[in-house]
C-alpha positions as CSV (number, residue, x, y, z in Angstrom):
1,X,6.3,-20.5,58.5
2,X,8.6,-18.0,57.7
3,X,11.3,-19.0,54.5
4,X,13.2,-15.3,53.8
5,X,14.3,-12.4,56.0
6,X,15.4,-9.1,54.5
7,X,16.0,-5.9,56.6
8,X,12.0,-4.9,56.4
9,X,10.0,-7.6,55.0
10,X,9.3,-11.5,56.2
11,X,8.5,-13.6,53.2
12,X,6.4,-16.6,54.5
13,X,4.2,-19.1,53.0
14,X,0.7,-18.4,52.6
15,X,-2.1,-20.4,54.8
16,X,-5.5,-20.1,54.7
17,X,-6.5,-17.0,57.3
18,X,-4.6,-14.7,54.4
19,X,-7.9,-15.7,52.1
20,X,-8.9,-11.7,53.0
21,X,-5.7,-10.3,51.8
22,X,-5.4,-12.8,48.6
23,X,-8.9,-12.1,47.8
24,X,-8.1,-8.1,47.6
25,X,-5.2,-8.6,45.6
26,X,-6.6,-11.2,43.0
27,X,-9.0,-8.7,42.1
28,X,-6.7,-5.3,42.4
29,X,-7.2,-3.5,38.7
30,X,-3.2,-3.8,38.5
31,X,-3.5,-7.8,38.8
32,X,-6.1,-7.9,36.6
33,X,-4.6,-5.9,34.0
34,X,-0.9,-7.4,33.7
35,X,-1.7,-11.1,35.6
36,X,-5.2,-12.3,34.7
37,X,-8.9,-12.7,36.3
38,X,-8.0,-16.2,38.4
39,X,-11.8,-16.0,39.1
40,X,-11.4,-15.9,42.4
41,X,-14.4,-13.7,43.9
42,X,-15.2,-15.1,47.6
43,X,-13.3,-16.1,50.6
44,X,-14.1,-19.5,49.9
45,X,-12.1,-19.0,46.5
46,X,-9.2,-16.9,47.8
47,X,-8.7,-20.2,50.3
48,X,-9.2,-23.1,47.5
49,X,-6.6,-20.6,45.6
50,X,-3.9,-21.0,48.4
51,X,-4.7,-24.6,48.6
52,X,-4.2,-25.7,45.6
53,X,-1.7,-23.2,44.2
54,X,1.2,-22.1,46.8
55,X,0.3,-24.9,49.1
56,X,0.4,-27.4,47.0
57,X,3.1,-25.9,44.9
58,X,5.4,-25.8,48.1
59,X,4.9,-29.6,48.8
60,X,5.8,-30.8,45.6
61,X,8.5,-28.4,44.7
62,X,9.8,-26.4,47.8
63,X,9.0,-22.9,46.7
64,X,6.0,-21.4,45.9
65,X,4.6,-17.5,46.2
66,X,5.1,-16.2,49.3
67,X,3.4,-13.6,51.3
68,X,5.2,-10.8,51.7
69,X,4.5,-9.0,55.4
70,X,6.2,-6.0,56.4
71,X,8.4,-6.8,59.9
72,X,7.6,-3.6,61.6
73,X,3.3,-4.6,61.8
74,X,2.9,-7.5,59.8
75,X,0.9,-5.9,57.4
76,X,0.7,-8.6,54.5
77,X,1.4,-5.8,51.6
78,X,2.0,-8.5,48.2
79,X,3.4,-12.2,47.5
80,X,7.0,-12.9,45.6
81,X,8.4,-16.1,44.7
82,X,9.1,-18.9,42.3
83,X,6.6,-20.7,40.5
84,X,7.0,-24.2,38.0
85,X,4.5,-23.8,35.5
86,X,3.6,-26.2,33.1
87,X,4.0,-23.8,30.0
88,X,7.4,-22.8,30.9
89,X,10.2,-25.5,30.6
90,X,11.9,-23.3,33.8
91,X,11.2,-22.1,37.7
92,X,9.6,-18.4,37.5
93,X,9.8,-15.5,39.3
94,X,6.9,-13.9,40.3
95,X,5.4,-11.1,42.1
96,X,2.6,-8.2,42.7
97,X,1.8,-6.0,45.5
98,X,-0.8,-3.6,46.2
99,X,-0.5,-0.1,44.9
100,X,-0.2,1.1,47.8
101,X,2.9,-0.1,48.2
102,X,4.4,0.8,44.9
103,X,7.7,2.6,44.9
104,X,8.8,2.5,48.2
105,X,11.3,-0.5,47.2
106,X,9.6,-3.6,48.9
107,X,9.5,-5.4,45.4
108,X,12.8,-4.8,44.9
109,X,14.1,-6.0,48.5
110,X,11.8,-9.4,48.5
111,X,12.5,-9.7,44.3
112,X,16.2,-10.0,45.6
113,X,15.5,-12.4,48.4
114,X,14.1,-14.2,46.0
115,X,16.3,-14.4,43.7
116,X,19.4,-15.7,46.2
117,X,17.4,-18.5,47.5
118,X,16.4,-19.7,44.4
119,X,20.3,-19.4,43.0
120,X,21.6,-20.3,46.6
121,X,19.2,-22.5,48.7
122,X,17.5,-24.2,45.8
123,X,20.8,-24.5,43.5
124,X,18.7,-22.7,40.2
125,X,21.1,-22.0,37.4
126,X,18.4,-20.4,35.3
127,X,15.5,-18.6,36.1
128,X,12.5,-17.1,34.4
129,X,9.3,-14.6,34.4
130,X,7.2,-13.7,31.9
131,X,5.2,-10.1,32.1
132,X,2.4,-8.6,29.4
133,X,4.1,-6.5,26.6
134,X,2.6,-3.1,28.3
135,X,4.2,-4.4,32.0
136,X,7.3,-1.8,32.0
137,X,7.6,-1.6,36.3
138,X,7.6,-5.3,36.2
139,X,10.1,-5.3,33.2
140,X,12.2,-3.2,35.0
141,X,12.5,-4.8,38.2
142,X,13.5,-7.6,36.7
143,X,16.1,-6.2,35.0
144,X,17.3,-4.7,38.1
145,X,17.4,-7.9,39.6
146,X,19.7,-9.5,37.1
147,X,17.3,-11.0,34.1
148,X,17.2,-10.0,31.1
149,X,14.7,-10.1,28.0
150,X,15.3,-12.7,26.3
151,X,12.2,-13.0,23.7
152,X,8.6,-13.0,23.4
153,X,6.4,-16.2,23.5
154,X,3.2,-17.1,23.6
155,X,1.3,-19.8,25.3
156,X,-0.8,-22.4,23.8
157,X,-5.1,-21.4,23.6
158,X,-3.6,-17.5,24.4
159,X,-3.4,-14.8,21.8
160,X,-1.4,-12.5,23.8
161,X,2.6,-12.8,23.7
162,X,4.7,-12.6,26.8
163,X,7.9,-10.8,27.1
164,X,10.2,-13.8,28.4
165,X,13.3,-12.4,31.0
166,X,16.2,-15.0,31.8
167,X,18.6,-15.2,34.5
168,X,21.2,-17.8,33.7
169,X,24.1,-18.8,35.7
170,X,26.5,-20.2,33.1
171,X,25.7,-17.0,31.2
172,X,26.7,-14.7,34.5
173,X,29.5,-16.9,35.1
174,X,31.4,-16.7,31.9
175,X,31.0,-12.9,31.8
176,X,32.3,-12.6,35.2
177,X,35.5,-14.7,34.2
178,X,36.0,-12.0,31.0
């Protein structure tokens, strides 16, 4: 089911037959550096890892990480989306793509999407993503997108701190009155 639109990409939700793609991505050097080993190392993983994260995540919130195709050949390239974790008082922002499609602007264009629905369609005043410390393209995506570093914190049982990025709507709306 498709959720988002923009001029080149479709952002949909995940099912099971993307297992291939999810499998490829989960275990990219680039995910495993700044996201984490999930442990997902089979098919059979990649499909319990849709199940019980973005499926599940969209039935009981509404959003979750979608995959991100491109429109011209459906070629899934990454996922982008919001996430509620249970670490993080707030809805997250989150996304990763293959390096092969680095810097040719699809992060920024589904990042966007993103961000609208979750501030139109889902009513957010404040949202959040965390990256490592040694992230800086994610850092400064997010930035482009209208977030800004807030602090670092750190999780409980993890030794590594997080930058923290915030978007907040009362925050944007009393500037834009100034």
């Amino acid at each position: 089911m498709n959720i988002l639109e923009t001029e080149s990409l479709t952002l949909r939700l995940q099912t099971t037959n993307d297992a291939a793609f999810i499998l490829e991505l989960l275990n990219d050097p680039s995910w495993l550096q700044f996201i984490g080993d999930r442990g997902v190392r089979t098919l059979e993983d990649a499909k319990a890892y849709i199940l019980n994260g973005s499926i599940r995540m969209y039935e009981q919130f509404g959003f979750c990480l979608f995959l991100v195709e491109r429109k011209e050949d459906h070629v899934p390239i990454g996922i982008c989306g919001l996430v509620k974790r249970d670490t993080l008082e707030d809805v997250d922002i989150g996304f990763a793509f293959l390096p092969q499609y680095w810097g040719k602007g699809y992060a920024y264009e589904a990042a966007s999407a993103v961000m609208t629905y979750g501030k139109g369609t889902l009513g957010l005043n404040r949202i959040v993503a965390i990256t490592t410390q040694d992230n800086h393209a994610s850092a400064k995506l997010l930035k482009k997108i209208g977030l800004q570093f807030e602090r670092l914190i750190q999780f409980p049982n993890d030794p590594e701190k997080l930058n923290l990025f915030v978007f907040n709507k009362q925050k944007e709306n009393y500037i834009n009155k100034q």
